[in-house]
GUDRENRO-333322 format. One line per 8 residues: their letters; for each residue z, y, x of N, C-alpha, C, O. Coordinates in pm, whole numbers, padded with zeros to 5 digits, always signed. Layout:
A = Z:Y:X:Z:Y:X:Z:Y:X:Z:Y:X | ... $
END
This chain:
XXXXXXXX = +08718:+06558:+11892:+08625:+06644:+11955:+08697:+06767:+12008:+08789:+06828:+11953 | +08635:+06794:+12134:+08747:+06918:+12190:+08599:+07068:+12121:+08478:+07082:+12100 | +08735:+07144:+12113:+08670:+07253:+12107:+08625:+07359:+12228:+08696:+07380:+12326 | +08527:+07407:+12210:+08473:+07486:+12376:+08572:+07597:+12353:+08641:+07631:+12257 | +08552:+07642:+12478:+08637:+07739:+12576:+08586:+07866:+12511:+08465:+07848:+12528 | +08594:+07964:+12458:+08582:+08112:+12482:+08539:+08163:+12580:+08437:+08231:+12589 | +08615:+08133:+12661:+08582:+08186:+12806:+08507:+08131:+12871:+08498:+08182:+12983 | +08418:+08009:+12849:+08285:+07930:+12899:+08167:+07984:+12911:+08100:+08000:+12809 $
XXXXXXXX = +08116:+08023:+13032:+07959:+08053:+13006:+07865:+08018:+12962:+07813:+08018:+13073 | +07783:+07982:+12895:+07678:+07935:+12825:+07625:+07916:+12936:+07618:+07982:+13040 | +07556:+07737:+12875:+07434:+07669:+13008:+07368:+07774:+13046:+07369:+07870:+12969 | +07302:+07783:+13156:+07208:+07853:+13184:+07080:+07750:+13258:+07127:+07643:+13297 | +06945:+07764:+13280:+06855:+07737:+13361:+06847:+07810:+13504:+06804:+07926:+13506 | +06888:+07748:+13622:+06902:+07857:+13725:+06722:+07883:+13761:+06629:+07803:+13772 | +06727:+07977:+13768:+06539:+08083:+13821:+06565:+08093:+13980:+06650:+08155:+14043 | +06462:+08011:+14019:+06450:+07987:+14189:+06445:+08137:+14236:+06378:+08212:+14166 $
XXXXXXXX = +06509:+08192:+14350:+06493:+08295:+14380:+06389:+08340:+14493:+06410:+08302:+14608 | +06329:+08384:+14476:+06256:+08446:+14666:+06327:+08528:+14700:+06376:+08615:+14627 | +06349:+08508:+14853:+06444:+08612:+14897:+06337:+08652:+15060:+06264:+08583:+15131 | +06386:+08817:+15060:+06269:+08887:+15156:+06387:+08965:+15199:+06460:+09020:+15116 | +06415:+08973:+15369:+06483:+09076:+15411:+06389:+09178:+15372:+06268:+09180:+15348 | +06520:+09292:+15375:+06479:+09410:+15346:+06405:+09530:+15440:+06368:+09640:+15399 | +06393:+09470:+15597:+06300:+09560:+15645:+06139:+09447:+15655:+06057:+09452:+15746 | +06133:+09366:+15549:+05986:+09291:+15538:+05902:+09398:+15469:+05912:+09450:+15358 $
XXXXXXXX = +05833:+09413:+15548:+05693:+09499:+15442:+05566:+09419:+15405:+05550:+09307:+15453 | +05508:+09455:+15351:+05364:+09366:+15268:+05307:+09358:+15378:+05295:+09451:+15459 | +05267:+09248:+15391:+05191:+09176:+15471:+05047:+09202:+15505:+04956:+09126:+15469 | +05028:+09314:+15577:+04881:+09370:+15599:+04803:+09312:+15736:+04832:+09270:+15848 | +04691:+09334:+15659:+04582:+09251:+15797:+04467:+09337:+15804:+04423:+09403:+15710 | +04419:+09331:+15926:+04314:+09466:+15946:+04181:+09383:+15958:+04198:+09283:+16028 | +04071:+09396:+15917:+03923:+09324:+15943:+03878:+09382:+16070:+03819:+09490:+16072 | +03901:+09323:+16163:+03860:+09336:+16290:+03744:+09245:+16321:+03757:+09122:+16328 $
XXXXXXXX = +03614:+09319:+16342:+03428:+09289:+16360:+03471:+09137:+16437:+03583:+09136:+16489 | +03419:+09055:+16444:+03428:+08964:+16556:+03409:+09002:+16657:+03329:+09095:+16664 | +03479:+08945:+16799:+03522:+09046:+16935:+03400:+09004:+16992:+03366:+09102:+17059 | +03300:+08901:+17008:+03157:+08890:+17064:+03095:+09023:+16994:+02980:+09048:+17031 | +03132:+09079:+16935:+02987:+09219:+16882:+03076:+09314:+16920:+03019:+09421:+16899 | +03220:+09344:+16979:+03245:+09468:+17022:+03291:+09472:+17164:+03310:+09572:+17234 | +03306:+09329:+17199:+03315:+09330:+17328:+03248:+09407:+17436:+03126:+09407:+17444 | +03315:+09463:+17509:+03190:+09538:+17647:+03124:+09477:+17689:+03132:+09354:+17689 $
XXXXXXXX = +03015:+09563:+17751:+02900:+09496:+17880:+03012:+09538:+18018:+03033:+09652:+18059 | +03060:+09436:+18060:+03088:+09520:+18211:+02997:+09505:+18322:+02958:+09391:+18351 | +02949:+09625:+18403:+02874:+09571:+18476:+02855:+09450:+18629:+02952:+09397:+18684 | +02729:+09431:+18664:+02676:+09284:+18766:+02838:+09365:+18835:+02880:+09472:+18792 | +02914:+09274:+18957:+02897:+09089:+18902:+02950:+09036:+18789:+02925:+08919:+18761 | +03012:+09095:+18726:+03100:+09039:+18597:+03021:+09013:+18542:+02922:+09086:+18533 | +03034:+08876:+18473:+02973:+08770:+18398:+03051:+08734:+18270:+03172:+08712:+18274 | +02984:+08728:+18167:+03066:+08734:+18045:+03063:+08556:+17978:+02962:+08504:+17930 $
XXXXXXXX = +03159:+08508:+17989:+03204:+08322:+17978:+03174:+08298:+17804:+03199:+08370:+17706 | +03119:+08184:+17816:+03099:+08166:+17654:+03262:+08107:+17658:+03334:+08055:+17744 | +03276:+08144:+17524:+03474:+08042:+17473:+03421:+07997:+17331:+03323:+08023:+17262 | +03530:+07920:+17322:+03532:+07824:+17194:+03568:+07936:+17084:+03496:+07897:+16993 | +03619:+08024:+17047:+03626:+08122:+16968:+03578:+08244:+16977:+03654:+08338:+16954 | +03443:+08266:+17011:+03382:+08395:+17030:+03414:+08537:+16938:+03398:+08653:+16974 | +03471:+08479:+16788:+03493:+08573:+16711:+03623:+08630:+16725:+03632:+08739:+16669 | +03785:+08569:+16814:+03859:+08576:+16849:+03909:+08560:+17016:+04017:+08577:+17072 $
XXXXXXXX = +03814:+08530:+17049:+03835:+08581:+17230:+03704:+08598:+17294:+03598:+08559:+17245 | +03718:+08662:+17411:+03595:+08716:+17491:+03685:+08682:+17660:+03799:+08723:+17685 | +03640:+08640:+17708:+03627:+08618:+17888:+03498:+08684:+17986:+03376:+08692:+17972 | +03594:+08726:+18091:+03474:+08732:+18189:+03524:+08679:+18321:+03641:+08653:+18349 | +03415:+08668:+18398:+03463:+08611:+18562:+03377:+08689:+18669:+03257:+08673:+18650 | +03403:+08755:+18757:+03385:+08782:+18871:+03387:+08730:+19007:+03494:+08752:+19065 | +03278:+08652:+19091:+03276:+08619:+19191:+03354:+08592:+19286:+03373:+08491:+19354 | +03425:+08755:+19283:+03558:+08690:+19379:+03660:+08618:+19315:+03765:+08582:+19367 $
XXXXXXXX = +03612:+08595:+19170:+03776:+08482:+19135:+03871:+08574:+19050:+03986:+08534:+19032 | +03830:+08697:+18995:+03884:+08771:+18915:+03835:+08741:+18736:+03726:+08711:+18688 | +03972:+08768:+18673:+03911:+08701:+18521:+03982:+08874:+18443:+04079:+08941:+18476 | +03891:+08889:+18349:+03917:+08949:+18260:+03888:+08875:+18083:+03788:+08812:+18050 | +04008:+08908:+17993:+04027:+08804:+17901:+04079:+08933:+17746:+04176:+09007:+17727 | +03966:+08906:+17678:+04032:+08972:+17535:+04090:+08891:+17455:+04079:+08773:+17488 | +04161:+08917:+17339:+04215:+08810:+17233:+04262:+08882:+17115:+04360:+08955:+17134 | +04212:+08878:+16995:+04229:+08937:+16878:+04396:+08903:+16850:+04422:+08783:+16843 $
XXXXXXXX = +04486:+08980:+16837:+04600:+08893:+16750:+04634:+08864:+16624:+04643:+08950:+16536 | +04652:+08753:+16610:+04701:+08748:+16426:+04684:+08894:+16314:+04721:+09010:+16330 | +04638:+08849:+16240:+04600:+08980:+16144:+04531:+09094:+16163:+04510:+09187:+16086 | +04488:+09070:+16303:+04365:+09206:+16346:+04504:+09289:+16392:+04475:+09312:+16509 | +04594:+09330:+16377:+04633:+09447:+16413:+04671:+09487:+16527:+04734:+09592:+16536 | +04629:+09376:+16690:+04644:+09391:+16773:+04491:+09362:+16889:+04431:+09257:+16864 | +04459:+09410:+16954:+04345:+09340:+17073:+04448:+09306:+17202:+04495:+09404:+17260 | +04477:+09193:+17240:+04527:+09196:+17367:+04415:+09178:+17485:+04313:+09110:+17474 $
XXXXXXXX = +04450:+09243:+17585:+04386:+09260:+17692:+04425:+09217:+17808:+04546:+09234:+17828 | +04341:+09147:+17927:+04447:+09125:+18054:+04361:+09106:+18154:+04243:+09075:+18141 | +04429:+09129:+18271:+04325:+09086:+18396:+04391:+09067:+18493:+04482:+09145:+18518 | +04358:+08934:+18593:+04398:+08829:+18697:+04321:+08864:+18796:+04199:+08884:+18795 | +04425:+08875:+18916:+04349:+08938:+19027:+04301:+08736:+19077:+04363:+08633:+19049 | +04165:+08755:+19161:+04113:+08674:+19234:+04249:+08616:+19296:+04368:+08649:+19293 | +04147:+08483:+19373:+04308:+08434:+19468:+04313:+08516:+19607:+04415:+08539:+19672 | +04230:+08541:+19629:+04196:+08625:+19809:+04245:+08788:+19813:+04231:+08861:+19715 $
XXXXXXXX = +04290:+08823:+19907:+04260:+08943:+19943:+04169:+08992:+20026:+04122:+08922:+20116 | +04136:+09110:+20006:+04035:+09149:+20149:+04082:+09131:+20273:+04203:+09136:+20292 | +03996:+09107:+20374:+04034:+09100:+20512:+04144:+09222:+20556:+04161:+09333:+20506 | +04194:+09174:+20639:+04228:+09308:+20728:+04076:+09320:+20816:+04009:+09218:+20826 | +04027:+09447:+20877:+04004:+09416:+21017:+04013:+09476:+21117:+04072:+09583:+21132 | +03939:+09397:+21217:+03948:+09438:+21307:+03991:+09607:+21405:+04043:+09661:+21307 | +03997:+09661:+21460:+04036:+09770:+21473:+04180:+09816:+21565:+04254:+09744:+21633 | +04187:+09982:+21534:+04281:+10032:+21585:+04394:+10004:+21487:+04391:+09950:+21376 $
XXXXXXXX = +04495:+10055:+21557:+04641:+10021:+21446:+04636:+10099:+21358:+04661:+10053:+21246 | +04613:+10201:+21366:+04573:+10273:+21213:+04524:+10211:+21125:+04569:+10220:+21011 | +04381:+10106:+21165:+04275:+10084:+21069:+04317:+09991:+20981:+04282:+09970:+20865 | +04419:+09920:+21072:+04466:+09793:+21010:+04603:+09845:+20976:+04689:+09758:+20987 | +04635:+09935:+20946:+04767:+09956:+20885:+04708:+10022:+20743:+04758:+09998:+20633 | +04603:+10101:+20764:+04562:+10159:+20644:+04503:+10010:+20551:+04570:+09975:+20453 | +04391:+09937:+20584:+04379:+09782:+20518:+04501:+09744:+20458:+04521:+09739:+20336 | +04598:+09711:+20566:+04742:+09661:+20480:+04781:+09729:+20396:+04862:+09678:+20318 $
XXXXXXXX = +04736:+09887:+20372:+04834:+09944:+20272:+04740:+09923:+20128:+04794:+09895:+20021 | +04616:+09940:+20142:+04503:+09909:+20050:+04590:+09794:+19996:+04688:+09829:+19931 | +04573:+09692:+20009:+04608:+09545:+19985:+04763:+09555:+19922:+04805:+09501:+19820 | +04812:+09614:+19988:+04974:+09594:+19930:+05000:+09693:+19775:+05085:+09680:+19687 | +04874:+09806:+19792:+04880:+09881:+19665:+04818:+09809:+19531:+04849:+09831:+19414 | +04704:+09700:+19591:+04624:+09652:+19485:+04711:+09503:+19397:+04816:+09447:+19426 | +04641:+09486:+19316:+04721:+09336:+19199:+04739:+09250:+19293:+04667:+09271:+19391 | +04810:+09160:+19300:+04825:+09037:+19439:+04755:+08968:+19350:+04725:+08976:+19231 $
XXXXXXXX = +04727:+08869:+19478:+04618:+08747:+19427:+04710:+08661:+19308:+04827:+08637:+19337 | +04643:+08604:+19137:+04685:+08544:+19048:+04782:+08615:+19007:+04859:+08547:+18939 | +04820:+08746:+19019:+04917:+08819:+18889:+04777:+08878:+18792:+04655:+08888:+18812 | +04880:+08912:+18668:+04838:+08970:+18588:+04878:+09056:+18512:+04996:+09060:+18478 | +04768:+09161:+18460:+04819:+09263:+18405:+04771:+09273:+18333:+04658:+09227:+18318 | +04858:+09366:+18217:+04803:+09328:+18055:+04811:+09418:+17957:+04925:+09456:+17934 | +04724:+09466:+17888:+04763:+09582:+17776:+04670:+09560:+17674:+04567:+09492:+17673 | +04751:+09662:+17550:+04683:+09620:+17438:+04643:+09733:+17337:+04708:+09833:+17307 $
XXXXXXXX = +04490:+09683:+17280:+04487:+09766:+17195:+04548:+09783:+17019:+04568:+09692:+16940 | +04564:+09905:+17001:+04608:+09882:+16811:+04506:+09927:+16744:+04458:+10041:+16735 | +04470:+09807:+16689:+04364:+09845:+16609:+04363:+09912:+16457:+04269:+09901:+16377 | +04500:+09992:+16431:+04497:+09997:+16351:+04488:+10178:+16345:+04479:+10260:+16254 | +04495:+10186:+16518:+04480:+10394:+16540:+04355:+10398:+16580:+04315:+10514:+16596 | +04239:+10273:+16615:+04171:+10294:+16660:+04010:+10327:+16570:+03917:+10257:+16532 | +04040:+10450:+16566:+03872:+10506:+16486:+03738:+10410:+16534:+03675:+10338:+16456 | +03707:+10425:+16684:+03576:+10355:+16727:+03611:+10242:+16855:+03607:+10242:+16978 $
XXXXXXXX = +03644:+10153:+16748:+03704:+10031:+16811:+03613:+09940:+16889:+03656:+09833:+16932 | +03483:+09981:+16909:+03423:+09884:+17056:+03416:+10015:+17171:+03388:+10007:+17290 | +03457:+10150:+17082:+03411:+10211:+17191:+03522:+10226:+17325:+03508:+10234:+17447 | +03660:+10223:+17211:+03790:+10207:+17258:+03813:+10110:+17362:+03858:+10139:+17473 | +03772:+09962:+17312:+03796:+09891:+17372:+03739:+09882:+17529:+03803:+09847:+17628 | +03609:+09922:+17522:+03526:+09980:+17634:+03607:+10029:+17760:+03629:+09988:+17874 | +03638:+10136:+17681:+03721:+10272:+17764:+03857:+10182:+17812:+03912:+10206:+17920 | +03889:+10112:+17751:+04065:+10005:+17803:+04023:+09987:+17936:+04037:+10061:+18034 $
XXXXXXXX = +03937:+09811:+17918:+03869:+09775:+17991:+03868:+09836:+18135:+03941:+09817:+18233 | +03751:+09924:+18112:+03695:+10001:+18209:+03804:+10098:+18310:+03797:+10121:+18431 | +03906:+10141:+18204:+03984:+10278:+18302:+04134:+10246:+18278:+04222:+10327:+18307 | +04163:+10105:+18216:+04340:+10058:+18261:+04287:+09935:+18338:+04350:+09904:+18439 | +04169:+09853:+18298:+04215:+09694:+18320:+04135:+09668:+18517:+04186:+09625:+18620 | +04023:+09709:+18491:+03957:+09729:+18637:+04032:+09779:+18773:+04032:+09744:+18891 | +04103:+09888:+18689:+04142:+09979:+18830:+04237:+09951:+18911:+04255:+09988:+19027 | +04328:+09850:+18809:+04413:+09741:+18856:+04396:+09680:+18970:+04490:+09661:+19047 $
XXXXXXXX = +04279:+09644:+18993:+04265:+09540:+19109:+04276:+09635:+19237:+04288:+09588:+19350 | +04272:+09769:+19212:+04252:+09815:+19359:+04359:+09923:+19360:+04398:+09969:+19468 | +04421:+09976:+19210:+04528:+10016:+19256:+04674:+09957:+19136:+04671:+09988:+19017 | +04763:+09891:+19181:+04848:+09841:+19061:+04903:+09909:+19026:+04949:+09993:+19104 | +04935:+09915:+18867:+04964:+09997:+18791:+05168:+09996:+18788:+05231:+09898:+18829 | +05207:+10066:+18759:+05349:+10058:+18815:+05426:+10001:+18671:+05509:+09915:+18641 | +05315:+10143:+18581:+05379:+10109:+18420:+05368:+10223:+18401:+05345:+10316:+18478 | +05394:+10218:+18226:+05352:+10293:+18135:+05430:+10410:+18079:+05481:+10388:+17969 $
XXXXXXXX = +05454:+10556:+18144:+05562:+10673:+18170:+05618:+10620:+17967:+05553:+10606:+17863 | +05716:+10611:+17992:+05766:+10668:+17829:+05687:+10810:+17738:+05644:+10911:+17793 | +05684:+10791:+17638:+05637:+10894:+17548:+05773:+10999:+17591:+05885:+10948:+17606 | +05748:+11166:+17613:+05856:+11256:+17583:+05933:+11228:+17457:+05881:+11201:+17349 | +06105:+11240:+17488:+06131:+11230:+17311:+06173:+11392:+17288:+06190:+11477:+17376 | +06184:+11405:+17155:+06222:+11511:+17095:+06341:+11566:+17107:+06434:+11485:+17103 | +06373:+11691:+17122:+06485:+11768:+17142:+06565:+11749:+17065:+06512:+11802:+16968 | +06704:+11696:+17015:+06826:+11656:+16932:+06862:+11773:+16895:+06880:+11846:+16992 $
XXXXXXXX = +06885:+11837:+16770:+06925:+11921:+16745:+07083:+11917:+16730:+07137:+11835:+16656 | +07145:+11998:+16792:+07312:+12044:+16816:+07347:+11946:+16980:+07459:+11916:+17022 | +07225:+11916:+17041:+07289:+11878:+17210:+07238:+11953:+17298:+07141:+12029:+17292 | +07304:+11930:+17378:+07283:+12066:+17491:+07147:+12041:+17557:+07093:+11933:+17540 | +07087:+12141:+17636:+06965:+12106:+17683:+07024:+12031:+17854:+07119:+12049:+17930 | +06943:+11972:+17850:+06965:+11894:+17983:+06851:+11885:+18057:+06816:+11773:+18095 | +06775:+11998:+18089:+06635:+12041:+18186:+06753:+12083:+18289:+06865:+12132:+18282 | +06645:+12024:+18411:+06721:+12018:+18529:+06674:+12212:+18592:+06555:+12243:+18598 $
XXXXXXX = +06790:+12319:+18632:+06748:+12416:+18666:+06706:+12465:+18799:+06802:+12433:+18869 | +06647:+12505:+18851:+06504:+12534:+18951:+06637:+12527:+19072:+06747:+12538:+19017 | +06641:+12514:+19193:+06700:+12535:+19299:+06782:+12677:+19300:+06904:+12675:+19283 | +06729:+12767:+19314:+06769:+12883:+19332:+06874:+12939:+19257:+06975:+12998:+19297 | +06834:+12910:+19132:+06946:+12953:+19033:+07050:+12888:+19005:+07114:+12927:+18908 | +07086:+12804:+19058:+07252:+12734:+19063:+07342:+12813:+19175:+07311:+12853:+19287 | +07445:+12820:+19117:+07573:+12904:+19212:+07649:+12796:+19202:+07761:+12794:+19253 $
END
């Protein structure tokens, strides 16, 4: 019979490990109302589409072929929002060259026919969340169609403390 090692580790049972990167945080989910009870009224012609998940999406359609579309995301903590311009544009018409240069510029400022544009709410800053959603809707997602949105200015960032200021100085005062 051999004799054990000294230096042998004792059997062990290995203990399955879970392993979580370290910027994972707990897994939070927000109770967001079902989107049929906070969804907006938008007003005639927009028509509001029944969908197969009323408690997680809301549609509407507009006559000329324009869709507006909500969608809860995973865990409540997002509302996505979007809206598809119709396939048509307005006429040009008839007229002086002005009239129809000003038409063309209308048209070239507004969503082209079948793009889309899209923003979202967080429902997790949002205190009065049908009222919010309302206000999206109504004064980012609409206005789209008649004037396109370019994008969304960056937040100002904060002044670095120990770098130089870099505000651009007025005309006059440069030598």
């Amino acid at each position: 019979m051999t004799e054990p090692d000294p230096f042998a580790r004792p059997g062990t049972t290995p203990t399955p490990r879970r392993r979580h990167p370290a910027f994972a945080g707990p897994r939070d989910e927000i109770d967001v109302p079902p989107l049929d009870h906070i969804a907006p009224d938008l007003d005639p012609p927009w028509s509001k589409e029944d969908t197969d998940t009323p408690d997680r999406t809301a549609a509407y359609q507009h006559p000329e072929g324009h869709r507006v579309g909500l969608r809860v995301q995973s865990r409540g903590l997002a509302i996505q929002t979007w809206i598809t311009a119709g396939p048509d544009l307005p006429p040009i018409p008839d007229g002086t060259d002005i009239e129809r240069a000003e038409a063309q510029a209308a048209n070239d400022a507004r969503l082209q026919p079948g793009r889309t544009w899209h923003t979202v709410l967080a429902t997790r800053t949002s205190k009065a969340l049908a009222a919010d959603l309302g206000v999206l809707v109504r004064e980012r997602l609409l206005p789209a169609l008649t004037n396109k949105p370019r994008g969304i200015p960056a937040p100002p960032q904060p002044a670095r403390i120990g770098q130089p200021d870099t505000t651009p100085q007025k005309e006059g005062t440069q030598k």
